[in-house]
N, C-alpha and C positions, 0 to 999 in steps of 0.2 A: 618691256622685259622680253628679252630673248627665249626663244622656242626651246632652244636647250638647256636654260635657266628655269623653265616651267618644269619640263620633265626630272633634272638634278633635284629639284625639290619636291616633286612627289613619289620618286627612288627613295627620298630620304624620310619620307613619311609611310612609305612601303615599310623601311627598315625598321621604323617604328614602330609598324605594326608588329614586325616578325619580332622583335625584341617581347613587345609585349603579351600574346603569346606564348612562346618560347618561359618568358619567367612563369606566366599564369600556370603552365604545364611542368612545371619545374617546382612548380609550390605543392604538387598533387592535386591539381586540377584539369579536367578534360581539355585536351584542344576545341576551342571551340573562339567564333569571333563574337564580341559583344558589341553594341554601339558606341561607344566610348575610341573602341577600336579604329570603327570607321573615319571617326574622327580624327585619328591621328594622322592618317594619310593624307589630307590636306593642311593641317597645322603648321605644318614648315611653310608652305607658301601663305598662308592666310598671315604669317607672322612677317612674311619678307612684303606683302603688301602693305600690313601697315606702316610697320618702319620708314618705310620708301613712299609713302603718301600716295598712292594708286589706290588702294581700296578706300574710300571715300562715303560710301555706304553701307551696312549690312543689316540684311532683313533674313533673319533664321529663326525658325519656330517661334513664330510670333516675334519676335522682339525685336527691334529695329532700333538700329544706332548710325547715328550721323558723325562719322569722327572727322568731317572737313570741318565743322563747326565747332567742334569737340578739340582740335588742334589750333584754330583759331584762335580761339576765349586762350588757352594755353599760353600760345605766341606774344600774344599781347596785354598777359598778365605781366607784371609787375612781380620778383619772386624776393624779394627784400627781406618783407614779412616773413617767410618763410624760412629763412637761415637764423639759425642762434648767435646772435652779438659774439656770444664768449665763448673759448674753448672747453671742451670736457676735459673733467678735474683730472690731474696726473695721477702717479700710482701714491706716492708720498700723501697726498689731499686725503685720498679714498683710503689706504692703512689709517690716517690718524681719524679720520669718521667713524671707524667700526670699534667695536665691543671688543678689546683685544686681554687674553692674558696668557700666561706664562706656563706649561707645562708643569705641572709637580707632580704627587700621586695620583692615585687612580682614587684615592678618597674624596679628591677633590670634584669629581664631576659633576655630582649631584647641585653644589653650590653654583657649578661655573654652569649648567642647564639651567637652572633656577636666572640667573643675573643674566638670561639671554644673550652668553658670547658669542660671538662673528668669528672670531678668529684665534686661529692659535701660533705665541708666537715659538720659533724652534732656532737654537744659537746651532751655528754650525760650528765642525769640531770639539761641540760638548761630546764627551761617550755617552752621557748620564742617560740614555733613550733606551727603551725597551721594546720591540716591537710590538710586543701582545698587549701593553701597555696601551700604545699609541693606536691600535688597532680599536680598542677599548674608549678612548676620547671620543676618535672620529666617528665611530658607531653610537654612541648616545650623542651627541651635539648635532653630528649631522641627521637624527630623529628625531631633534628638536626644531629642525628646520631654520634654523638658525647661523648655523655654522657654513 
C-alpha cells in the first residue's frame, strides 16, 4: 500500500472522528473525545487491510484473530449449501397467504381484530372511502399487530 494511500485513509478516519463529535455536540453534549472515537480514525484503513488480504493478524485488547486462516476455510468452502434452491414468493403468492378483507363500516373492526386480518383490501376509483374512517381501521389493526 502506498504512503499516500495510508495517510488518505486516516484523513478519512480524522473526518470521522470530527463528524462524530460535531453530531455528539449537536445532540447537547459537551465536546469531548471518547474511545470509541479513537477508534474511528484507523477504521478506514483497518477495513481497506482486510478487504485487500494485508492484515493477516490482529491481536487488540486481548483478543486475537487470524483471518489468513479465517479466509482460507472461506475460500475453500463449498457455498452450495448455502443459497436457497427456489425463489422468494412473488407479490401475488404473499397477497393470497395473508388474512385479507374488504373495507365496510367502521362497525366492522372489532370482528376483523378478532379474525386476525393482514390486510386490507381498497378498489381504486371507488369514492365510497372516508378518511376518518380509514384512519380508524388502520389504528385498531395495526394495534393489533396484525395488520
Amino acid at each position: 500500500m502506498e504512503k499516500w494511500q495510508v495517510i488518505a485513509l486516516l484523513l478519512l478516519g480524522l473526518g470521522l472522528l470530527l463528524i462524530s463529535v460535531l453530531t455528539r455536540a449537536r445532540l447537547g453534549e459537551k465536546y469531548e473525545l471518547k474511545t470509541i472515537d479513537l477508534v474511528l480514525i484507523v477504521l478506514p484503513l483497518l477495513f481497506v487491510l482486510l478487504i485487500t488480504g494485508k492484515l493477516k493478524v490482529l491481536d487488540a485488547f486481548g483478543v486475537k484473530a487470524d483471518f489468513s486462516a479465517l479466509f482460507a476455510d472461506a475460500a475453500a468452502g463449498n457455498i452450495k449449501q448455502e443459497v436457497a434452491a427456489s425463489a422468494s414468493p412473488g407479490v401475488d403468492e404473499v397477497v393470497n397467504l395473508l388474512q385479507m378483507a374488504g373495507k365496510g363500516g367502521v362497525s366492522e373492526i372489532p370482528r376483523l381484530v378478532e379474525s386476525r386480518t393482514q390486510a386490507l383490501v381498497f378498489q381504486l376509483g371507488h369514492g365510497g372511502y372516508y378518511g376518518p374512517a380509514i384512519r380508524q381501521y388502520f389504528e385498531a389493526l395495526y394495534a393489533s399487530s396484525y395488520l
